[in-house]
C-alpha positions as CSV (number, residue, x, y, z in Angstrom):
1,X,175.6,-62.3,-249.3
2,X,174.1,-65.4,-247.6
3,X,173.6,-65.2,-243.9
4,X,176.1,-67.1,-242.5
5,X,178.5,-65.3,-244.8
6,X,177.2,-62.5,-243.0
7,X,177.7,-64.2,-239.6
8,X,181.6,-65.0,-239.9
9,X,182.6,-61.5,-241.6
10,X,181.0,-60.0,-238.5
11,X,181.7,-62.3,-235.9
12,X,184.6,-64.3,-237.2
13,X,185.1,-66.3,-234.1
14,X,182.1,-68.0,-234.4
15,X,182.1,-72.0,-234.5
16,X,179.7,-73.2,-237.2
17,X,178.3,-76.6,-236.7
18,X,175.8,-78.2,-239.1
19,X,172.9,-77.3,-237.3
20,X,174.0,-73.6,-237.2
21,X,174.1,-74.1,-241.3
22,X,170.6,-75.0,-241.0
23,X,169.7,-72.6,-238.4
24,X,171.4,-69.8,-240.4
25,X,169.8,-70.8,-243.6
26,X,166.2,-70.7,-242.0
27,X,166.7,-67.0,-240.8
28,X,168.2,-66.2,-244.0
29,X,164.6,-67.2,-246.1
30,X,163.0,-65.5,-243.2
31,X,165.0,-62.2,-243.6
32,X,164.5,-62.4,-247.5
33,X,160.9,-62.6,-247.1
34,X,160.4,-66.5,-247.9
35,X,159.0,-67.1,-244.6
36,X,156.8,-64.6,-242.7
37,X,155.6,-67.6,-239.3
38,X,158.9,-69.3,-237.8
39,X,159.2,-71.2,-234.4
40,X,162.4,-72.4,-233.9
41,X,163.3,-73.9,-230.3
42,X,166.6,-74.7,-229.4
43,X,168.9,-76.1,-225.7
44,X,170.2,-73.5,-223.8
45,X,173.6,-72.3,-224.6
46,X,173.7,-73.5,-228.4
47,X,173.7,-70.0,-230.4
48,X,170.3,-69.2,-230.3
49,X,170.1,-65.7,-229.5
50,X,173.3,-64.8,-231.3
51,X,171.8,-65.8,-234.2
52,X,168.2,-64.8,-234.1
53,X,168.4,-61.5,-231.6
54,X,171.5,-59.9,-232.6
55,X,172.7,-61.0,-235.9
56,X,169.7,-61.2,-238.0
57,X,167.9,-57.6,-237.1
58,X,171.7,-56.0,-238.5
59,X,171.7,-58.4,-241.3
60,X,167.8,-57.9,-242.0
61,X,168.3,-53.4,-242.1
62,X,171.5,-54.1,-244.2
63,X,168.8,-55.8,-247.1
64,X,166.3,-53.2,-245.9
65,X,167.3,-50.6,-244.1
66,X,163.3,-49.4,-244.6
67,X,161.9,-52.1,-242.5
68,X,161.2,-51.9,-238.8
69,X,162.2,-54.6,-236.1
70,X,161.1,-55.0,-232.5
71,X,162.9,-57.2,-230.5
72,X,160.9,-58.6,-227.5
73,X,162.2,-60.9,-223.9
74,X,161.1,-61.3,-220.9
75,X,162.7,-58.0,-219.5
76,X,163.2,-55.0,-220.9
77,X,166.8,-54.9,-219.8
78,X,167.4,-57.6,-221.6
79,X,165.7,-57.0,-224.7
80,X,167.7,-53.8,-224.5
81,X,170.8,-55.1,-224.6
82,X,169.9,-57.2,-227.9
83,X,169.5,-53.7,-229.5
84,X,172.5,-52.4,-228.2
85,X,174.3,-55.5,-229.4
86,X,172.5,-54.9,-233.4
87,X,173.8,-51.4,-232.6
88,X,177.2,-52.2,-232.2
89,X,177.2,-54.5,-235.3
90,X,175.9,-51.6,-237.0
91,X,178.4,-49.1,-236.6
92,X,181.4,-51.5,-237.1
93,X,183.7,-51.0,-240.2
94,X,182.6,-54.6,-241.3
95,X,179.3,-53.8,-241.2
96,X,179.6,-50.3,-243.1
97,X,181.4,-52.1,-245.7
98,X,178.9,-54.9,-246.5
99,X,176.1,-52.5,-246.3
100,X,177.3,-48.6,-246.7
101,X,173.0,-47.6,-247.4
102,X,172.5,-48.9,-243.6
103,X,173.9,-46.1,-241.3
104,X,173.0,-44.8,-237.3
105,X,173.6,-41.9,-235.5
106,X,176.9,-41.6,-234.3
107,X,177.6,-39.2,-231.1
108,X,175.5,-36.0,-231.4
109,X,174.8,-36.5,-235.1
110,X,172.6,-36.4,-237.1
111,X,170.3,-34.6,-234.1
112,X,167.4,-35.2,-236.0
113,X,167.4,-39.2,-235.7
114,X,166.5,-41.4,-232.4
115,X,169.4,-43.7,-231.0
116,X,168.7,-45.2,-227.4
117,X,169.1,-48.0,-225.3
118,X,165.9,-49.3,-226.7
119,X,165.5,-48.0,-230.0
120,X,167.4,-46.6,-233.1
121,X,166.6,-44.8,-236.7
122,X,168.6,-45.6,-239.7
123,X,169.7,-42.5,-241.2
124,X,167.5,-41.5,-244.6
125,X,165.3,-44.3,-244.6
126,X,161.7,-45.9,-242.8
127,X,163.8,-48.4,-241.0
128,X,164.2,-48.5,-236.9
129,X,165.1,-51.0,-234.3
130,X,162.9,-50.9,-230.9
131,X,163.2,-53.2,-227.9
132,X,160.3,-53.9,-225.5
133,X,160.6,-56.0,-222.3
134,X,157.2,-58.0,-221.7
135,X,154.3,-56.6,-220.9
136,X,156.3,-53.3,-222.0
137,X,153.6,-50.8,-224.8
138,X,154.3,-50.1,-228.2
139,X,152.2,-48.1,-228.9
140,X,151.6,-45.8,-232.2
141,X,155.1,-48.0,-233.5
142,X,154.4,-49.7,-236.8
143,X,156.4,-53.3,-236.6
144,X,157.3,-55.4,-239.6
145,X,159.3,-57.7,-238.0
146,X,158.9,-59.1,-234.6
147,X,161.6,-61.0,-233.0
148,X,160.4,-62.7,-229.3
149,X,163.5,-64.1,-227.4
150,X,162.5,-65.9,-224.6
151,X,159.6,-64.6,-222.8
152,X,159.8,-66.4,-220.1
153,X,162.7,-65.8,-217.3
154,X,162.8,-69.7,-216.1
155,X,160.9,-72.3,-214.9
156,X,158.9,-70.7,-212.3
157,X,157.7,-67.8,-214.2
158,X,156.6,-70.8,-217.1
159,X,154.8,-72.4,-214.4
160,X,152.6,-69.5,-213.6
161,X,149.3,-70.4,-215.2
162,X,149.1,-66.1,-214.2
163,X,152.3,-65.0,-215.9
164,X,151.4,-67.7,-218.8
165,X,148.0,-66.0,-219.6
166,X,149.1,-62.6,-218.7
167,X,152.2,-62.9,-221.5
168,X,149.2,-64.7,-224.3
169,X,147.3,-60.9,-223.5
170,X,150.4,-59.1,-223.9
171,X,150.9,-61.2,-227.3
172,X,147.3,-60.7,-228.1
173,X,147.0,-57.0,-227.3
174,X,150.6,-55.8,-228.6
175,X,152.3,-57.8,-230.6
176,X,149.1,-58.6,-232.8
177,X,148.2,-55.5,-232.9
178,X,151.3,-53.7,-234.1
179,X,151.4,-55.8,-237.3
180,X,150.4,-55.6,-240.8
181,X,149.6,-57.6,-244.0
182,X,152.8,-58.5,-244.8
183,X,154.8,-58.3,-241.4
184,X,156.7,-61.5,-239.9
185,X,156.8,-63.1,-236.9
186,X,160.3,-65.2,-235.7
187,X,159.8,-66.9,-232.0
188,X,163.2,-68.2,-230.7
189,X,162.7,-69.8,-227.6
190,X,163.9,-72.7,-225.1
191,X,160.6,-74.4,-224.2
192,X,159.7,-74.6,-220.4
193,X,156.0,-75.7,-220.6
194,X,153.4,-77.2,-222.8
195,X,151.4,-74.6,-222.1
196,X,154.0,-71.6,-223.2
197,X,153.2,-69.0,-225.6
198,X,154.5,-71.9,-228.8
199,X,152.0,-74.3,-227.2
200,X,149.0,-72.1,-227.2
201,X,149.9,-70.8,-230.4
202,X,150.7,-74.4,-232.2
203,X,147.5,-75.8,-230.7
204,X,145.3,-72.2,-232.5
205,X,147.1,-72.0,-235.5
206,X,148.6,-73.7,-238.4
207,X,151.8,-75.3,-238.0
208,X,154.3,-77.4,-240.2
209,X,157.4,-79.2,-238.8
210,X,160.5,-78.3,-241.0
211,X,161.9,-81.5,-241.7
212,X,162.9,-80.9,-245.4
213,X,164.2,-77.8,-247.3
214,X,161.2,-78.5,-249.6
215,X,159.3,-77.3,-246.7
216,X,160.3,-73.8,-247.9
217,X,158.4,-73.9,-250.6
218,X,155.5,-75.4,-249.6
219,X,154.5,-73.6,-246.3
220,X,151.1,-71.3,-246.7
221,X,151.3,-67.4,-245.6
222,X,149.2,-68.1,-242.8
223,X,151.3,-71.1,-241.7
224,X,154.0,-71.6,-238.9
225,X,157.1,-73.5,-239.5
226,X,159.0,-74.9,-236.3
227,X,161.8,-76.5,-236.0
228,X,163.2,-78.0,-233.1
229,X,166.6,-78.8,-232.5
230,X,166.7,-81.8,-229.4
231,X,170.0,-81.8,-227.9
232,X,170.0,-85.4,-227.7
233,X,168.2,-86.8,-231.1
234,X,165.6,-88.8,-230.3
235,X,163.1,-88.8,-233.5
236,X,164.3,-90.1,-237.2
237,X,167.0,-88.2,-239.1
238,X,166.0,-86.2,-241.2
239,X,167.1,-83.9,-244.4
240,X,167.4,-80.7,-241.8
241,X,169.2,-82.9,-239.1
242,X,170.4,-86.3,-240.1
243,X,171.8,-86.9,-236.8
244,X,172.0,-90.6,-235.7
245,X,169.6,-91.6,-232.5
246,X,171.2,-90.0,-229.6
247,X,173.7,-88.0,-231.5
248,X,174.6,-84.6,-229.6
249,X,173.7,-81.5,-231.3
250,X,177.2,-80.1,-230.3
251,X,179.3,-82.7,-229.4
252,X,182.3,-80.7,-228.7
253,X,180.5,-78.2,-226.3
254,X,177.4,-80.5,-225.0
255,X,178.6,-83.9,-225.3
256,X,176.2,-87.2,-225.0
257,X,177.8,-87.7,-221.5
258,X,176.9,-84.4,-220.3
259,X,173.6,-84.2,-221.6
260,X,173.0,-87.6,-220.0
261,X,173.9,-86.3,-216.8
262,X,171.9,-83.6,-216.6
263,X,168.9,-86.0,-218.2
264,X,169.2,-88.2,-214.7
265,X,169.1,-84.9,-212.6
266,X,165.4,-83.9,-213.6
267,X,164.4,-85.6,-217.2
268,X,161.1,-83.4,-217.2
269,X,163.3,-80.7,-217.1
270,X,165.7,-81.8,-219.7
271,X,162.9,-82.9,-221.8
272,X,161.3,-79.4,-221.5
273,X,164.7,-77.5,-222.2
274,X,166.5,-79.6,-223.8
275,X,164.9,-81.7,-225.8
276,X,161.7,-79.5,-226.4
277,X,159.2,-81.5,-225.8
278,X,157.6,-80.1,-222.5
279,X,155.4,-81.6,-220.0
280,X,153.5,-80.1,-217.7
281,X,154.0,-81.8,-213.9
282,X,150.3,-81.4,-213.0
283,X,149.4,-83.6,-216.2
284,X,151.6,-86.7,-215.6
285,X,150.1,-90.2,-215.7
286,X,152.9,-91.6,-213.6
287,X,155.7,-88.7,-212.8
288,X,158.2,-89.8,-210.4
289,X,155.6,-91.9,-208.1
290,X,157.6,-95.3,-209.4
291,X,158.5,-97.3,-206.0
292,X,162.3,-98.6,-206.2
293,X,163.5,-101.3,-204.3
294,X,167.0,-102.3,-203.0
295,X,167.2,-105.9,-203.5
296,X,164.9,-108.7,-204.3
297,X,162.7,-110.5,-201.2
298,X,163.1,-114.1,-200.9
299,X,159.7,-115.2,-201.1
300,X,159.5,-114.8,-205.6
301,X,157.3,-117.2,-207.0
302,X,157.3,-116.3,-210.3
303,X,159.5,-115.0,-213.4
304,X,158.6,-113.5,-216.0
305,X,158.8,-111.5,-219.0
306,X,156.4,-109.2,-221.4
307,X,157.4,-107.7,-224.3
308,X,156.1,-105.5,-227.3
309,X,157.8,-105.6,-230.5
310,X,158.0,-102.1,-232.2
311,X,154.8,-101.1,-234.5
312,X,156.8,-98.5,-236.9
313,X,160.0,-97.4,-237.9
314,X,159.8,-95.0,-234.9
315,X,158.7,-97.2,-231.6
316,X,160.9,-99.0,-229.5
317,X,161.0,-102.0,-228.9
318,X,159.9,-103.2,-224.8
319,X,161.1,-106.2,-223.4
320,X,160.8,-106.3,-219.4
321,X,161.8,-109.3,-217.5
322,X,160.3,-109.4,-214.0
323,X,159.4,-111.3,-210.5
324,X,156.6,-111.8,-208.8
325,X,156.1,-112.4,-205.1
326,X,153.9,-114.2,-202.8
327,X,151.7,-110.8,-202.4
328,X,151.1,-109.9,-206.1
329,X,153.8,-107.2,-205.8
330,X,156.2,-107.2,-209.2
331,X,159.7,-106.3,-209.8
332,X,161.3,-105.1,-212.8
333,X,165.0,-107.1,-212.7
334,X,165.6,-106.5,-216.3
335,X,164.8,-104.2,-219.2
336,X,165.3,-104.2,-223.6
337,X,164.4,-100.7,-224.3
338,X,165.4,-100.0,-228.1
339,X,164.8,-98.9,-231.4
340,X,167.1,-101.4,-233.1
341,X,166.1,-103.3,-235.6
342,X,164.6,-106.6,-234.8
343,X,167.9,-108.6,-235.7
344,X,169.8,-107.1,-233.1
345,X,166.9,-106.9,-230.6
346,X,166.1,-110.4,-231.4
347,X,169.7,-111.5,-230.1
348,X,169.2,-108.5,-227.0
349,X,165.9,-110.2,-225.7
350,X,166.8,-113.9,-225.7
351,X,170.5,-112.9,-223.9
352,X,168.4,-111.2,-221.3
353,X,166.2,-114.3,-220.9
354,X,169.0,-116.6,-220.9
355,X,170.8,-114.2,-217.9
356,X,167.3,-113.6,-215.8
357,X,167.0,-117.5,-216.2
358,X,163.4,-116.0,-217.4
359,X,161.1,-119.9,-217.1
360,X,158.2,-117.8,-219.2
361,X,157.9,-115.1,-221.7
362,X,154.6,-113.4,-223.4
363,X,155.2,-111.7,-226.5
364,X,152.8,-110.0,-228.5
365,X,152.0,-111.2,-231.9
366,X,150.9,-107.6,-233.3
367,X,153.4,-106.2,-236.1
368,X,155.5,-109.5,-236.6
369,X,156.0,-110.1,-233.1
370,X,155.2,-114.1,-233.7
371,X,158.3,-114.5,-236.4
372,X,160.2,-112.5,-233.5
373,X,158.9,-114.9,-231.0
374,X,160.2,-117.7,-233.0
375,X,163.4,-116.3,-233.4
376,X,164.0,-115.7,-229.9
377,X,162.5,-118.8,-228.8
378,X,165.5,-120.4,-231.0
379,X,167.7,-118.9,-229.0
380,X,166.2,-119.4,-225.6
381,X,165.4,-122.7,-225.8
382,X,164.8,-123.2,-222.1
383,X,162.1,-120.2,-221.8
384,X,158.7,-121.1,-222.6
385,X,157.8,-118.3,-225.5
386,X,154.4,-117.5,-225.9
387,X,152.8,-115.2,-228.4
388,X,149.5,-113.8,-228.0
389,X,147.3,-111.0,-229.9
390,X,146.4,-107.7,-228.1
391,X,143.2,-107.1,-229.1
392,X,142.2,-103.9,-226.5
393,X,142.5,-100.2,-226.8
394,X,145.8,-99.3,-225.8
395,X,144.3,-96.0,-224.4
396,X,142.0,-97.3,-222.5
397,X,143.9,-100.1,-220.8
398,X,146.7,-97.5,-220.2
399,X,144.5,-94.8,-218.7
400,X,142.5,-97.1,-216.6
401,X,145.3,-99.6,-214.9
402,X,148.0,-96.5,-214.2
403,X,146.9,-96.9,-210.1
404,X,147.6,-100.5,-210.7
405,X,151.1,-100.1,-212.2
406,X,151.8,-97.7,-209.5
407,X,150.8,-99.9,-206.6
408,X,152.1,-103.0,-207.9
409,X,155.4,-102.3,-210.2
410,X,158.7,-101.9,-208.2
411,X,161.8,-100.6,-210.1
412,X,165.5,-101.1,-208.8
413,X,166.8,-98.1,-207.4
414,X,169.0,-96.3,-209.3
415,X,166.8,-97.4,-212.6
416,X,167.2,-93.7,-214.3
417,X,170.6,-94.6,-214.9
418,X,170.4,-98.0,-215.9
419,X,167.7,-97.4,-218.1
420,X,167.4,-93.8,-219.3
421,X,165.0,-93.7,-222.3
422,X,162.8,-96.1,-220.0
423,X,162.4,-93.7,-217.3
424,X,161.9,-90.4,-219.4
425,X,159.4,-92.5,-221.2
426,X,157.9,-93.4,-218.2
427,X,157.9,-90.7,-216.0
428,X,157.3,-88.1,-218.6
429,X,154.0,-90.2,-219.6
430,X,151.0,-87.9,-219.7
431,X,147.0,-88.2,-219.1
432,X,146.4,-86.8,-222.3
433,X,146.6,-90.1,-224.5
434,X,147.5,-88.0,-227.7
435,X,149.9,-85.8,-226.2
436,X,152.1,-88.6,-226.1
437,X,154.8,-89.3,-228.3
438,X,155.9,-93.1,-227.4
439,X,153.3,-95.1,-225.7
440,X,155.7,-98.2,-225.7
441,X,157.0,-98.3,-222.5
442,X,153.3,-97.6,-220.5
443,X,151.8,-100.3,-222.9
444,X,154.2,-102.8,-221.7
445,X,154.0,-101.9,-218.0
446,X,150.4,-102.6,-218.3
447,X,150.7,-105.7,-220.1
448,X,152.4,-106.7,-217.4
449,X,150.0,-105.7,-214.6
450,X,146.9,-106.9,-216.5
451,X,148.9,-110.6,-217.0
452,X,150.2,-111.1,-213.2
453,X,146.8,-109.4,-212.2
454,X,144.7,-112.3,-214.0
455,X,147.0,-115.3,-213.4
456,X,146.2,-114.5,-209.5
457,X,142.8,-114.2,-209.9
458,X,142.8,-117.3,-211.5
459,X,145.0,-118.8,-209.2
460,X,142.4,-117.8,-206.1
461,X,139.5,-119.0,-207.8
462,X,141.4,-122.5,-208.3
463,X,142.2,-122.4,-204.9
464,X,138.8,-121.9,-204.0
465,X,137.8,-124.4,-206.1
């Protein structure tokens, strides 16, 4: 019986999306043996735990009812209630009849065999379900299986460099140590910071992103697989979740909409729990320090526009049209922030040039950006196009004019709703040049300092002159 067989007999109200096919068929392989590593984050309130913490350890001791799992949260309340959730399963009638050999102590009987809150014995067999809170000792307890549920509570305990180290020790010291050659680790979580217990052990250990079933067959003993499920899909479809960019996961219970509001209420939170790709606050190039203005000054004495066409597949396309006034000072009017391809982006830019009545755009000639200069200059006949090569180190210029972009660059207030990618991009933007994912939207923001920054030097030195 596959897994999600499994799944509806037991819980037949269950609503299977897609991604709980692929979700399902992951733990199934890892319950069968195929996978001993998995990491698989996921948005709050998407089936996680019902599939990881309470279905699979029942579905796992009907294969074997020999094998021993400990399930492990942040609490031990909560970890409790997992097990008595698996323990519920396990005495059903649709249980004993899909797996007769896998049988617990019911009432007073058998006397002989352990059934608690936190852990329970199958009858005539090895096998055993324990629970242990964080922190919480296992000790003399021989584990096969370790399932870890969320070990953090929320955000502030995730943000507590002490509670972060303190549950790496508790991994370390119990977890670890409780294992054998051939036991398994599953870690379920909803990330929270790029420092959590998946960080530290991604950036230790071997990892492989499951982006095709073939993965299954190719991932080493000693390797994790992770898959992440973003709420909102942001990177390329792929075999294991050929979602369009900015698909829902679950349309009908998180919709687009929704998960765009929330995006605009905190996006380093939605891009930590959400989306799982965490940030840490105290590592931000930018974060929220972006001044906003409410309308334009009177004194502009220049327009313009920068743009970056994309490198790969994967970039977006930047195109930002802006003012300059009589201080130096630069406002962002107008933005092209997509991954479109260059026919449709082509039309996007020129329209926005056309509207911003843009006298002068600068467009770099990296990556075909010249034929998409000439295209746009086609149809923007009364902006001056120029194309130019960017010949310094993107990390370095990045790094090194952030202070600039900070003092100089104003953004129209409300911006986070006009332009959403833009200002996770932006604001989400970390010191750590590699940790980034999309470097698009910074590179472009410092084209633009480094060009307005220049033509006023100049422009001093020929008044000078």
């Amino acid at each position: 019986m596959t897994f999600t067989d499994f799944a509806t007999e037991i819980y037949p109200f269950l609503e299977i999306q897609p991604f709980h096919r692929v979700y399902y068929r992951l733990l199934e392989a890892f319950a069968r043996g195929d996978i001993r590593r998995l990491i698989i984050t996921m948005p709050p309130q998407h089936g996680k735990s019902v599939g990881a913490t309470t279905l699979l350890p029942a579905y796992m001791l009907g294969l074997d009812p020999d094998v021993r799992i400990a399930i492990a949260s942040y609490s031990g309340s909560l970890a409790s209630r997992f097990n008595r959730r698996v323990q519920r399963i396990l005495e059903s009638c649709e249980y004993g009849e899909l797996f007769p050999s896998t049988t617990i102590k019911r009432g007073a009987k058998p006397a002989n065999y352990i059934r608690t809150a936190d852990e329970v014995e199958i009858i005539d067999h090895d096998g055993a379900l324990l629970s242990v809170g964080r922190e919480g000792s296992l000790t003399g307890n021989r584990v096969d299986c370790f399932i870890l549920d969320d070990l953090y509570k929320d955000a502030m305990e995730a943000n507590s460099p002490i509670i972060r180290e303190n549950c790496w020790e508790w991994y370390t010291s119990v977890v670890r140590t409780r294992m054998h050659n051939l036991s398994r680790e599953l870690i379920v979580f909803t990330r929270w910071h790029e420092e959590d217990l998946i960080g530290t052990i991604t950036s230790k250990e071997p990892c492989r992103e499951f982006r095709n079933f073939s993965d299954l067959e190719n991932v080493g003993e000693e390797e994790w697989l992770y898959l992440n499920f973003e709420a909102l899909k942001a990177s390329p479809p792929t075999e294991i979740d050929p979602r369009n960019l900015g698909e829902a996961l679950w349309e009908e219970r998180h919709s687009a909409a929704l998960l765009k509001q929330k995006r605009n209420l905190d996006t380093l939170r939605f891009e930590c729990m959400y989306q799982g790709h965490p940030s840490s606050r105290e590592g931000l190039l930018y974060g929220n320090s972006f001044t906003e203005y409410e309308s334009l000054p009177r004194d502009i004495v220049r327009w313009g526009n920068y743009t970056d066409t994309a490198d790969t597949g994967d970039d977006y396309l930047c195109s930002i049209c802006y003012a300059v006034d009589t201080d130096g000072v630069i406002y962002i009017c107008d933005v092209v922030y997509s991954r479109e391809p260059m026919e449709i982006t082509e039309r996007e830019v020129a329209e926005m040039l056309c509207r911003n009545r843009t006298r002068q755009a600068a467009i770099e000639s990296n990556n075909g950006g010249r034929g998409f200069a000439r295209a746009v200059q086609r149809m923007a006949p009364t902006t001056k196009i120029e194309w130019f090569h960017q010949s310094g180190n993107k990390e370095a210029r990045i790094l090194s004019n952030s202070a600039t972009v900070l003092h100089l660059l104003r953004f129209p207030r409300g911006w986070q709703q006009r332009w959403p990618e833009l200002f996770s991009h932006l604001t989400t933007y970390r010191r750590t040049f590699h940790s980034n994912r999309w470097h698009d939207a910074a590179d472009v923001v410092t084209g633009i300092v480094e060009r307005e920054s220049r033509d006023a030097f100049r422009s001093r030195i020929s008044f000078i002159r």
